[in-house]
N, C-alpha and C positions, 0 to 999 in steps of 0.2 A: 679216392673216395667218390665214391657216386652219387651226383646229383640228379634229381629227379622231377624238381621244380622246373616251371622252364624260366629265361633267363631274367624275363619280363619281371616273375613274381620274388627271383630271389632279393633284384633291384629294390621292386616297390617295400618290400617287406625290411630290408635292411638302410634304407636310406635315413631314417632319423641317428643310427649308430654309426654314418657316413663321414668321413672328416670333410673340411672344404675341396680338399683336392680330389678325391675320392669320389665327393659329388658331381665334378666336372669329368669326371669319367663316366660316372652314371648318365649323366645329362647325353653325351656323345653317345655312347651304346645305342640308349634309346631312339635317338637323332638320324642316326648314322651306319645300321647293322650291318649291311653290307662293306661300308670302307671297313668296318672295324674287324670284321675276319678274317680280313685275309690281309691287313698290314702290319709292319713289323712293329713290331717296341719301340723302337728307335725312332720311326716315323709317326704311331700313335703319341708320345710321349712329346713330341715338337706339335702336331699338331692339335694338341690337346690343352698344349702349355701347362704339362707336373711333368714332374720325374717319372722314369721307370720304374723305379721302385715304387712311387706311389701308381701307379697299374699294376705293378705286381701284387702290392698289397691289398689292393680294392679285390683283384681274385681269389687272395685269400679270405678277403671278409664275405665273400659268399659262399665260401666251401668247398674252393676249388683248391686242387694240389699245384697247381701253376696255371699261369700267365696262358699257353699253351693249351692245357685243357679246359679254361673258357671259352678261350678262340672256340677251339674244335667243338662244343657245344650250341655253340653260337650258332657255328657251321651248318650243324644238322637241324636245327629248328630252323635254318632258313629254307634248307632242300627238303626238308619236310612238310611245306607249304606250298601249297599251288602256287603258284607267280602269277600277281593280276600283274597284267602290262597295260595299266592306267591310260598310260598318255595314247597307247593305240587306240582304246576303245574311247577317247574324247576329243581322239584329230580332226574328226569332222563334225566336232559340234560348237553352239555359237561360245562367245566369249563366256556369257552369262552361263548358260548350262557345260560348259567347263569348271566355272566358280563352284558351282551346285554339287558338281560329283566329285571334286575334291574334297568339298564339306562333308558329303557323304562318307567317304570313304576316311576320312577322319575319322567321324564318329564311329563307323563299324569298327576299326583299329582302337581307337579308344574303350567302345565298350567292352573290348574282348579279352581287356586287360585291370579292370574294373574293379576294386575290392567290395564284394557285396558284405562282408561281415561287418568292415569300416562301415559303411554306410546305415547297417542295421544298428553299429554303436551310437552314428553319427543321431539318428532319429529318437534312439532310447534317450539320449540327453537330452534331444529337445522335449520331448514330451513329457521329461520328469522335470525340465528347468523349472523354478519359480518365475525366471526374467532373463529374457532374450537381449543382447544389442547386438545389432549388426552392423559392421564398419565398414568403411570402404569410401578410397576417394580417387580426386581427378575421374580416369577412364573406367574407375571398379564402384565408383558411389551409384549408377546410373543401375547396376546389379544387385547392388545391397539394399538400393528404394525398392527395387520390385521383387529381389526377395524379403527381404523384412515388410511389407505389407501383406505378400501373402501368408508368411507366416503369422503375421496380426490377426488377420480376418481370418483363420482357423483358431488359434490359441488363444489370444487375445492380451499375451505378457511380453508383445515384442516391443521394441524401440531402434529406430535408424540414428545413429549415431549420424549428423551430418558436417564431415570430420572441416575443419579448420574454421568456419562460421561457427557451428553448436559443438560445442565438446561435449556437452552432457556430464562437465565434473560430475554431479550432484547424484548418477546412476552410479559413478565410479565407487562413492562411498558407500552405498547401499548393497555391492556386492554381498552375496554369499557363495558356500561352494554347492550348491545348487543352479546359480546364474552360469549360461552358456554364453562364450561370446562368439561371435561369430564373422571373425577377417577374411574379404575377397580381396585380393591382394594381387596382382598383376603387376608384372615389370610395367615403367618402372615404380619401385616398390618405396612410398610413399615414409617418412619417419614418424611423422604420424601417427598412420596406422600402427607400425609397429610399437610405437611406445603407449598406446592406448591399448593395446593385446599385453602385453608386457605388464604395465599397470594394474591390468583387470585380473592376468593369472596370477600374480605376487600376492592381490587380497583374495586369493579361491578359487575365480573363477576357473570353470572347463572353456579351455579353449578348441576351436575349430577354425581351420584355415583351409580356403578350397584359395589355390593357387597355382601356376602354372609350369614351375621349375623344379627340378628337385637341388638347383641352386637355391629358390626361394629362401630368405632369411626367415620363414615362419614356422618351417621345416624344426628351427631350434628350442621353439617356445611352445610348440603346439600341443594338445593331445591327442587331436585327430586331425590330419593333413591330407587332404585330398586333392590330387592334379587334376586338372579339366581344361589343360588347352595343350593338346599336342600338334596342335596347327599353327604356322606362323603365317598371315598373306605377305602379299609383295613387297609391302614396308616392312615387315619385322613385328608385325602387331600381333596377337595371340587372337586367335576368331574366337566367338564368344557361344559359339554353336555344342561344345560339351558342358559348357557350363551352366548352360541354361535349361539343358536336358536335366541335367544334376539337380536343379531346382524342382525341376518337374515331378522326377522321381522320389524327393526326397519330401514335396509335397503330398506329394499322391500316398506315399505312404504314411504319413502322417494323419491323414484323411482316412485309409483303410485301417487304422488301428484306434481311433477316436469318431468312428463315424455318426452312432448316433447325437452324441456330445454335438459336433460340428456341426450338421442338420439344421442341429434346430440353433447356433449361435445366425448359421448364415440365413436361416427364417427371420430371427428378432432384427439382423443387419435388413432385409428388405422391410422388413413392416416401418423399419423409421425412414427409409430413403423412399417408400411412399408417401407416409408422411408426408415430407418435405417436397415432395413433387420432386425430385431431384432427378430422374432421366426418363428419356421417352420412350411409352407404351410401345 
């Protein structure tokens, strides 16, 4: 059978229907395209840690007639890509501006693989929620403050969960299935978090999770999942450079489909922080 997806989109698109093992296969492709072409079963399968049959299977749950003819698909979208040779063109640059073009080259890899439909679904929910929470803790709360404020000061029905000091029981019971909640969730992935998303979908809510794995345990609960860190730096940390982009974008369009609305909420927000005298002319 012929596939015609390339191999990126048949991953992102079948990952919620993924088993666990299946998923750490997902995770490596993505990670790894190169080793993964051209090694055997035998060697992918050790170093992947599943069985073979679970790689064999995971090709079948794409569409594939064998093991074999994903490699070979694999194969050809990589030789069908010009080959940046990265590390040449940033041997002679300082430490810092090697950080930068990594980053960069992150995100043009990331956006190129991007669901724009998700995203348009992602926006339709917020814009029709009655009530936003946004979660997220330890190294994900510092994302969830500054995205759930801007979505505040555009909509005006958001709340930051601020997970182990405020639970915010008291939003949990007020659910409807209109309320959107919304899990930043970064390894490592907090209990927390997830039994506050868990809680919130069991009474209705829509959930959304922008996370970083397609390990991620949110991947299970979610209704829309969106990855945004296919960078790890030098400690194993997720850079926060697609996720923030995500914010942007997903602001911005929020803004472009409620604009005159927003105008004039963020007019009434200055006329009271002049009021108050609160920042300088």
């Amino acid at each position: 059978m012929e596939v015609t997806m390339s191999l990126d989109q048949l991953i992102y698109e079948k990952i919620p229907s993924l088993s666990a093992g299946q998923r750490k296969v997902a995770e490596y492709i993505l990670n790894n395209k190169d080793e993964f072409s051209y090694a055997t079963l035998a060697k992918l399968s050790k170093d992947i840690s599943v069985s073979e049959t679970t790689v064999i299977r995971f090709a079948y749950s794409l569409g594939f007639d064998s093991f074999s003819a994903m490699q070979q698909k694999l194969r050809e979208e990589i030789l069908s890509v010009p080959q940046r040779n990265l590390e040449g063109q940033i041997q002679n640059q300082t430490f810092y501006q090697k950080i930068f073009s990594r980053e960069m080259q992150a995100l043009q890899d990331w956006i190129s693989h991007i669901d724009e439909e998700l995203l348009d679904k992602t926006v339709e929910a917020l814009l029709n929620a009655d009530h936003i929470l946004v979660t997220g803790a330890r190294s994900s709360y510092h994302a969830a403050n500054w995205f759930g404020n801007r979505l505040n000061l555009l909509l005006g029905n958001t709340h930051i969960i601020q997970e182990f000091y405020d639970p915010r029981f008291d939003l949990l019971n007020h659910i409807t299935d209109k309320t959107v909640v919304i899990s930043i969730a970064f390894a490592r992935y907090t209990k927390w978090t997830y039994r506050y998303a868990d809680s919130a979908k069991k009474m209705g809510a829509t959930l959304v999770s922008i996370t970083d794995s397609v390990s991620s345990p949110f991947f299970n609960i979610s209704d829309y999942t969106i990855l945004a860190a296919p960078l790890k730096d030098s400690m194993g940390f997720s850079s926060p450079i697609c996720m923030y982009c995500l914010f942007d974008a997903i602001i911005s369009k929020i803004h472009d489909e409620r604009k005159d609305m927003i105008v004039e909420r963020l007019k009434q927000y200055e006329d009271t922080y002049r009021d108050f005298d609160m920042y300088y002319e």
